[in-house]
Steps between C-alpha positions, in 0.01 A plus 500: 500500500623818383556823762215672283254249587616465842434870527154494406417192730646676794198769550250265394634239763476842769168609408416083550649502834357855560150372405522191737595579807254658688538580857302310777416773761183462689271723369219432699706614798348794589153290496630234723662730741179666552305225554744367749515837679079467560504144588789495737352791609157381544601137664683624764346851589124363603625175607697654781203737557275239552755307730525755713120600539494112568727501754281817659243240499275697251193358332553384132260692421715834606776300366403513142350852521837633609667258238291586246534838570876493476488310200311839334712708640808326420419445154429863432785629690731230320305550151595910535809431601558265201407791264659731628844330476420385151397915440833616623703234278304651182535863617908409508484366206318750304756763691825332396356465143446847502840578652650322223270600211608887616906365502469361158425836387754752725783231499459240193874419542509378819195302486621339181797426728274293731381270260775288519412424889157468412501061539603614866138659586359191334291402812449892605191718412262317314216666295194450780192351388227746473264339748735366700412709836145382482611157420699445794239701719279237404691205512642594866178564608305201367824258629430647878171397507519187322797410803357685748171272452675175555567550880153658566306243324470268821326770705229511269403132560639408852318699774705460775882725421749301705359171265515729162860626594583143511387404135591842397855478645549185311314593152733837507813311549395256212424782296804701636746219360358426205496881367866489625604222262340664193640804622802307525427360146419815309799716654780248447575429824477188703175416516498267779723777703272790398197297639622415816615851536144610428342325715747567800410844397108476568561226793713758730239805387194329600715352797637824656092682433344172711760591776478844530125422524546260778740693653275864509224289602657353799 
């Protein structure tokens, strides 16, 4: 093969290798990590609430009024605060591609300059999606009540509170280790570590509320 045809193989064989590789970042990562947020949220929050009113001896009755309660409250509170982080990153955004837009006029030289570091800010500011601060209002908010449901579910067919924080104790820890080994899954870490760590997590929370419950009571 002559160096002519070698040469014209070469970019062909670059734009092949160019066209085939794609890069395997998780791009539902944003999703995930608010749905985590809201349901590791939601788990351990009203569980330990609901230990602790337990532990005060309360009715389940009061028990899942005050859980429910903080389940609204905590999904709003978590759902705003879920937006507003996700407003901020696309008010940055839209202010450093202003910044630059207005450099690219004043000093075109060194901004053609900083092209040839641009691979390094490869993983930097990414173009937001537009609905992205509703979306994760939404998706926090809906996670923190689905977990915040799971522990409060036994009050609303046991009558008696020290016999629903038994099954609830035990259906929350269930649930509290098996959304730690997705978690565990999804995120790339060890999933069998990330759901023991979970549910140590929820099991001290709801463990120190029931104390200090006990403890004021006494």
């Amino acid at each position: 093969m002559d160096g002519a045809s070698e040469g014209r193989e070469q970019p062909m064989l670059e734009k092949e290798l160019i066209s085939s590789h794609k890069e395997h970042h998780f791009t539902a990562g944003e999703v995930v990590r608010d749905v985590i947020m809201g349901v590791s949220d939601g788990l351990t929050v009203p569980f330990a609430l609901a230990a602790g009113l337990s532990g005060a001896s309360a009715a389940s009755s009061l028990v899942l009024t005050a859980g429910l309660a903080e389940v609204a409250a905590g999904a709003i509170s978590m759902g705003l605060g879920g937006y507003l982080a996700a407003k901020s990153e696309a008010d940055h955004y839209e202010l450093e591609l202003r910044r630059e837009q207005e450099e690219i006029i004043a000093v075109p030289e060194i901004e053609a300059a900083e092209i040839g570091e641009i691979m390094s800010f490869e993983l930097g500011l990414e173009k937001p999606y537009p609905r992205r601060a509703l979306q994760s209002a939404l998706t926090i908010a809906l996670s923190y009540v689905v977990g915040g449901l799971v522990p409060l579910m036994p009050y609303m067919l046991i009558p008696t509170a020290h016999d629903a924080m038994r099954t609830s104790v035990v259906l929350t820890l269930v649930a509290l280790f098996f959304f730690g080994y997705v978690k565990g899954r999804f995120t790339g870490s060890r999933p069998l570590f990330s759901a023991l760590q979970t549910t140590f997590i929820g099991a001290v929370a709801s463990a120190a509320a029931y104390g200090i419950a006990k403890v004021v009571q006494a």
